[in-house]
C-alpha positions as CSV (number, residue, x, y, z in Angstrom):
1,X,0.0,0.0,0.0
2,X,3.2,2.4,0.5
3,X,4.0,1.8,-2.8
4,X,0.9,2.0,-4.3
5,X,0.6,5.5,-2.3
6,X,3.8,6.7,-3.9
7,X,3.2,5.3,-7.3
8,X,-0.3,6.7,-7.8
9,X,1.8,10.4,-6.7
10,X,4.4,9.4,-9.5
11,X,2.1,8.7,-12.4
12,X,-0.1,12.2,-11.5
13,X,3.1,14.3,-11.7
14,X,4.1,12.9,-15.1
15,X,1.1,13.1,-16.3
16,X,1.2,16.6,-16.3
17,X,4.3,16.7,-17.2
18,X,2.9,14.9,-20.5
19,X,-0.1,16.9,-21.1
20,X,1.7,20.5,-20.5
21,X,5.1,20.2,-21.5
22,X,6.3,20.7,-18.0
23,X,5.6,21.0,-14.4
24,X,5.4,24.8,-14.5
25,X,2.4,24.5,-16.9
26,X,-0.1,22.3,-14.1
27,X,-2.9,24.2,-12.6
28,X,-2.6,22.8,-9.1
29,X,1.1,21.7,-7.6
30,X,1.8,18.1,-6.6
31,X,1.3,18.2,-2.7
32,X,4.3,17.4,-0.7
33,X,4.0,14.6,1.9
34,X,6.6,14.2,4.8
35,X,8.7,11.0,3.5
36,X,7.9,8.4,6.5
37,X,4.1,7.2,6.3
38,X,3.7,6.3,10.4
39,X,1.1,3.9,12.3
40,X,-1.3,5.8,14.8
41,X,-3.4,4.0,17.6
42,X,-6.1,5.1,19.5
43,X,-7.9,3.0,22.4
44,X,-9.4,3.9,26.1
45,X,-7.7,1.8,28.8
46,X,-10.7,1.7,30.9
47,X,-10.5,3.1,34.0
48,X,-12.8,0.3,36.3
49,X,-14.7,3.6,37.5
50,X,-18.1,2.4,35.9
51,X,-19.1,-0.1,38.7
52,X,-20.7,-3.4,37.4
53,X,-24.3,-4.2,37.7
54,X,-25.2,-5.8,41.1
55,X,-24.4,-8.9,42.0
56,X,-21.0,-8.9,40.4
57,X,-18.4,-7.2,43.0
58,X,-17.0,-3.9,42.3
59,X,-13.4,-3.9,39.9
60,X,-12.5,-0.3,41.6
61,X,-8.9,-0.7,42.6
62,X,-8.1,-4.2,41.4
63,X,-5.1,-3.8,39.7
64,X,-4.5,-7.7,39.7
65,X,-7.2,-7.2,37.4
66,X,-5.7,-4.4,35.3
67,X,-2.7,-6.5,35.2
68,X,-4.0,-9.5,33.3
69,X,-6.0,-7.1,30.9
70,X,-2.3,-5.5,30.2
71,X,-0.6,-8.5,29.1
72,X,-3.4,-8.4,26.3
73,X,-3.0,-4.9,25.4
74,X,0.9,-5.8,25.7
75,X,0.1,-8.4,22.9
76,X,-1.4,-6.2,20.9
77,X,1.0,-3.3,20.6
78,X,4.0,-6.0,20.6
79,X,2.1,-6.7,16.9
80,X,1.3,-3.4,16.0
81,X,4.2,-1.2,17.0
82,X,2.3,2.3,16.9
83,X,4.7,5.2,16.4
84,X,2.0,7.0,18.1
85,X,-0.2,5.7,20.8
86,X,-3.3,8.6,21.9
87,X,-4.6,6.9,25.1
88,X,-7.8,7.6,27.0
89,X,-8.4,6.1,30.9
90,X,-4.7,6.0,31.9
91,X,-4.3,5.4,35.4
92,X,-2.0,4.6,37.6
93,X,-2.0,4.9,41.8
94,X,-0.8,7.2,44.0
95,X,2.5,6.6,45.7
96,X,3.0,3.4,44.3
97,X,5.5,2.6,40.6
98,X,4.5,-0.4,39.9
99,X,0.5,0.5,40.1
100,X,0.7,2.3,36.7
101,X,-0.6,1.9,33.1
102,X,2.4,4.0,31.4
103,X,4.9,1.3,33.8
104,X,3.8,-1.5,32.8
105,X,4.0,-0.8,28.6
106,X,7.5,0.7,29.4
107,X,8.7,-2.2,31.0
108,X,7.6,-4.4,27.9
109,X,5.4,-3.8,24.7
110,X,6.5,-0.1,24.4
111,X,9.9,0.0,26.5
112,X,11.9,3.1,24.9
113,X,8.8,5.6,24.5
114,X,8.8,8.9,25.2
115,X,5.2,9.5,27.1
116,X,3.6,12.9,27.8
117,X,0.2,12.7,30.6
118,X,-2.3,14.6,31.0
119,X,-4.4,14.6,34.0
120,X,-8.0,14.8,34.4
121,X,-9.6,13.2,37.6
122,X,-8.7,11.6,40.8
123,X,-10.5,8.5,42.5
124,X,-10.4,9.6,46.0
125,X,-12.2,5.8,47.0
126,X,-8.7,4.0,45.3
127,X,-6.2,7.0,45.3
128,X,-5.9,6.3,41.6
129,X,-5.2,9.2,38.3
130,X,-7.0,9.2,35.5
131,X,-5.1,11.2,32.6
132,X,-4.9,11.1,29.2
133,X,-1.9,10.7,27.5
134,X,0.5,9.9,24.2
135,X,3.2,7.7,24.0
136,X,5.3,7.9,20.9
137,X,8.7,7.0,19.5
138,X,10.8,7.9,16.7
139,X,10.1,9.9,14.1
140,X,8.4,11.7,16.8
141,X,10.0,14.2,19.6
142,X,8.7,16.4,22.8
143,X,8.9,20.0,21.0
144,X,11.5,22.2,22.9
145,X,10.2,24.7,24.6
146,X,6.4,23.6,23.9
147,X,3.5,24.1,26.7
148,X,2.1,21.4,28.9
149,X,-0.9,19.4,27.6
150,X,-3.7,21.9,27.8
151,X,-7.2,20.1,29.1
152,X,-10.6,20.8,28.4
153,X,-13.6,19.5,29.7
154,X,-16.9,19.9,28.0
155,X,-19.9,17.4,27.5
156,X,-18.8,15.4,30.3
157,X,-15.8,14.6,28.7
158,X,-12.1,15.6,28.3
159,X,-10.6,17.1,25.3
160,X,-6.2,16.9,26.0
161,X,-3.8,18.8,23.6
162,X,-0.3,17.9,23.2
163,X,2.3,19.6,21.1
164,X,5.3,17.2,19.5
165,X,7.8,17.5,16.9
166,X,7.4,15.7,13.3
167,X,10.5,15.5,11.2
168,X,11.4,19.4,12.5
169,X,7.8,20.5,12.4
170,X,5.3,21.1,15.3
171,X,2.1,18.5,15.6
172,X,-0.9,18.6,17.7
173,X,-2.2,16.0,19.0
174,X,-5.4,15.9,20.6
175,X,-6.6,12.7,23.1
176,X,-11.2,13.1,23.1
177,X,-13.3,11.1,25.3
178,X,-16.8,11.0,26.2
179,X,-18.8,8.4,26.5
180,X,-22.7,7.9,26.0
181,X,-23.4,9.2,29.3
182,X,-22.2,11.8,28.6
183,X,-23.6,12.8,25.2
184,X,-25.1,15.8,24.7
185,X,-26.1,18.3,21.6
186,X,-23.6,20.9,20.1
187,X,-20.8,19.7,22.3
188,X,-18.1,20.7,19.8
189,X,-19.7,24.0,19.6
190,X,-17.6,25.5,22.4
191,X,-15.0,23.1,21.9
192,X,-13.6,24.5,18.6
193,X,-12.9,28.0,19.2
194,X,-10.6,26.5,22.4
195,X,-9.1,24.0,19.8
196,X,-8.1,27.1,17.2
197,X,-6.7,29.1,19.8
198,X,-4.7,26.1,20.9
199,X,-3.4,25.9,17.2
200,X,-3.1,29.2,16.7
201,X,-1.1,30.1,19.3
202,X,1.6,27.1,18.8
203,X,1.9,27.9,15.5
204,X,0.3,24.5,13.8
205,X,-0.8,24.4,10.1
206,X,-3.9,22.6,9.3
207,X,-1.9,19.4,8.1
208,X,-0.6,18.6,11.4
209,X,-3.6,18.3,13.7
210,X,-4.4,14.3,15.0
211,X,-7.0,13.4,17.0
212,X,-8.0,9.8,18.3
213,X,-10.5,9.0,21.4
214,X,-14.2,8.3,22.2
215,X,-16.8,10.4,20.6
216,X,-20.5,9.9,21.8
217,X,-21.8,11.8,18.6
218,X,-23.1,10.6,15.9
219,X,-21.0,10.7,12.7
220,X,-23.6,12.7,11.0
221,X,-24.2,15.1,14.3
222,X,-23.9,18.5,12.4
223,X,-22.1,20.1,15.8
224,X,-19.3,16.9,14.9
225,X,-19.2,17.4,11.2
226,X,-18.5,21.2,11.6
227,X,-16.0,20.6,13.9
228,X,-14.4,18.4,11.2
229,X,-15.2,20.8,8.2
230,X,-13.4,24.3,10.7
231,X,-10.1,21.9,11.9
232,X,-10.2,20.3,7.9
233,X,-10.0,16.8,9.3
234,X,-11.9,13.6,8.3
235,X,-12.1,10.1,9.7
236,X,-9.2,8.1,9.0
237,X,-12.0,4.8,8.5
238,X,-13.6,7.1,5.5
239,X,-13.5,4.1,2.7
240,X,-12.9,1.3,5.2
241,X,-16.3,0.3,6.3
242,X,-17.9,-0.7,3.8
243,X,-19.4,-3.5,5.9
244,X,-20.0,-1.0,9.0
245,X,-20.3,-4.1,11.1
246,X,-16.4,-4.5,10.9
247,X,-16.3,-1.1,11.7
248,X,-18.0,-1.1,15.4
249,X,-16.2,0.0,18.3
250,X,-18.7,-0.7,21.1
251,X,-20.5,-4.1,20.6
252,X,-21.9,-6.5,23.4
253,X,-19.2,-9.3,21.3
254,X,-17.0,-7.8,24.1
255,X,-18.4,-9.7,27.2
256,X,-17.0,-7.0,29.6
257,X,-18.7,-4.3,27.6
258,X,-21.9,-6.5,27.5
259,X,-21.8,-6.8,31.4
260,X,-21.7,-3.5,31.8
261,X,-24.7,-2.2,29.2
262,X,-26.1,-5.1,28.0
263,X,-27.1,-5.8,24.4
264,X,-27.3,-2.4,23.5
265,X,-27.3,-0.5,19.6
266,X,-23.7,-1.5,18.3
267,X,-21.7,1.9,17.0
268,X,-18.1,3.1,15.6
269,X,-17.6,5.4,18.7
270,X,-13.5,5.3,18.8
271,X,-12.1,7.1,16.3
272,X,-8.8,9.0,14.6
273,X,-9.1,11.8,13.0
274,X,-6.7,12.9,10.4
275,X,-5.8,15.9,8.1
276,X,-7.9,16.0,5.1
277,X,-5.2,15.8,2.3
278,X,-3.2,13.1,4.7
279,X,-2.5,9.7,2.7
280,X,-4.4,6.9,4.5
281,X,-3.0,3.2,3.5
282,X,-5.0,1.3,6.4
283,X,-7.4,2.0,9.0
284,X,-9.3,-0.9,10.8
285,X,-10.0,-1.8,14.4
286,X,-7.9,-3.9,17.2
287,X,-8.4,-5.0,20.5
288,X,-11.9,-7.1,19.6
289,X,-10.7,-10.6,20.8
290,X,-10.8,-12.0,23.8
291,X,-7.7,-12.9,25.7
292,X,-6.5,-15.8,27.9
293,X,-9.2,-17.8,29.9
294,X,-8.2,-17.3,33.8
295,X,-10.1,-18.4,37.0
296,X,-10.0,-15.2,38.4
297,X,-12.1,-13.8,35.8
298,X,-15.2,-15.6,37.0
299,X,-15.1,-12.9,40.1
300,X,-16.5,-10.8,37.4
301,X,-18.7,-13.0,35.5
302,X,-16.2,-13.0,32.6
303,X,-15.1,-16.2,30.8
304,X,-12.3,-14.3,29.1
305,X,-9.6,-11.8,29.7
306,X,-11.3,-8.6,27.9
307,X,-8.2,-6.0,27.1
308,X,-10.5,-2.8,26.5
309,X,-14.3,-2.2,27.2
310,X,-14.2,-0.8,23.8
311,X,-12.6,-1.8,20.5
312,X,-9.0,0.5,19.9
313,X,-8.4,2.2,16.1
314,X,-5.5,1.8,14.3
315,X,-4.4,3.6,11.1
316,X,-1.4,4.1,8.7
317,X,-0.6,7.8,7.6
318,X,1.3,10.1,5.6
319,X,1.1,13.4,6.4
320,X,1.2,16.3,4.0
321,X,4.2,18.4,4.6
322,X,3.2,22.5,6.0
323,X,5.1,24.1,3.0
């Protein structure tokens, strides 16, 4: 698909080359993409806040729990190797190393990434920290001199802005969640003007803004789509669900997500959201199969080790270059 990418680029600049004599002659220049096409993920961690329905004993704090659920996200990322990871639901406990989310991928599936953490709320019950956060590795870099993650919370969610370095070049990245609780109408409304002030003010061209997370709205929510149309991004799946069933994020297939809602409406909640003139060569889901079968799981009423409550995204990128 790289190649295919690079080839289809190729054939459109000589054929204008062909048709006009030369390069000078075309109406519209050949857009300039930065030379390393990289792999983004996207996927909430799950913070065990939501309590499960009575009788099934409360997760809160069980990070024996968390633990077995991490060797299956560790499987995952082993495989996919992101160059960026946008997280949701990171926690980790107060006081205590070895009780952490960014700890345990260091010390395995993503040892020798630089992370940057964000945080939003504090479980007073567990003395646990929920942030959101990015973890990334080469081609990307913290930006000298850049701000600390800005957070906003709106439509009883979190919006978390972080500014990196692309190949010499600022990037935002942006880290959304909100759940279906906490849905409501126009909730990008008075989101974006916070969100072009962000961009503004760190100096980012429209070509370098990512965002991944949870959205609540509806695709075709007009607050969401004019969100998309100010920011000029899209959705990374655009021409990859087809078959939208391949496509959904929150499902009751997921027996941990099932225990906690039932057999509710199936939807594509987790998303990335990329530049509209970026390349996209994939873009598909992860995280949807169950792990490991462990007696302890039964404490929960779960026959399977469940890595996320919902579905991660994953997509491969090139990104136009600023000039």
């Amino acid at each position: 698909m790289r190649f295919n990418g690079w080839l289809s680029r190729v054939i459109s600049v000589a054929s204008c080359s062909i048709i006009f004599g030369s390069l000078s002659g075309c109406i519209t220049p050949a857009m300039r993409y930065q030379s390393k096409p990289i792999v983004v993920q996207t996927v909430p961690f799950f913070t065990q806040k939501k309590v499960a329905p009575h009788p099934i004993p409360s997760w809160q704090g069980d990070w024996a729990f968390r633990r077995w659920r991490f060797e299956e996200i560790n499987a995952t990322f082993f495989e996919v190797k992101p160059d960026l990871l946008i997280a949701q639901e990171v926690m980790q406990r107060a006081d205590s190393p070895y009780e952490s989310d960014q700890a345990i991928l260091t010390s395995s599936s993503l040892a020798g990434y630089t992370w940057s953490v964000a945080p939003v709320d504090k479980n007073m019950l567990t003395a646990e920290e929920e942030s959101a956060a990015v973890a990334f590795s080469y081609p990307f870099q913290l930006r000298v001199g850049a701000p600390p993650p800005a957070i906003w919370k709106v439509g009883g969610g979190y919006l978390a802005g972080f500014i990196l370095e692309f190949q010499q070049e600022p990037l935002a990245v942006f880290s959304w969640f909100q759940d279906q609780a906490g849905w409501s109408h126009n909730t990008f409304d008075p989101l974006l003007p916070l969100v072009q002030a962000f961009l503004q003010q760190n100096k980012i061209c429209a070509s370098h803004v990512l965002m991944g997370g949870v959205f609540a709205q509806g695709i075709y929510d007009p607050s969401y789509q004019n969100f998309l149309q100010a920011l000029g991004l899209r959705d990374a799946s655009e021409g990859f669900c087809e078959q939208e069933t391949l496509c959904y994020t929150h499902t009751s297939a997921n027996k941990m997500y099932k225990t906690l809602f039932g057999e509710s409406i199936p939807k594509r909640g987790v998303r990335i959201l990329v530049p509209k003139n970026a390349q996209v060569f994939r873009s598909e889901r992860n995280f949807t199969e169950p792990g490991s079968i462990r007696s302890y799981n039964e404490r929960y009423g779960l026959g399977e080790t469940w890595a996320t409550l919902y579905a991660g995204w994953v997509t491969e990128i090139q990104l136009p270059s600023c000039e």
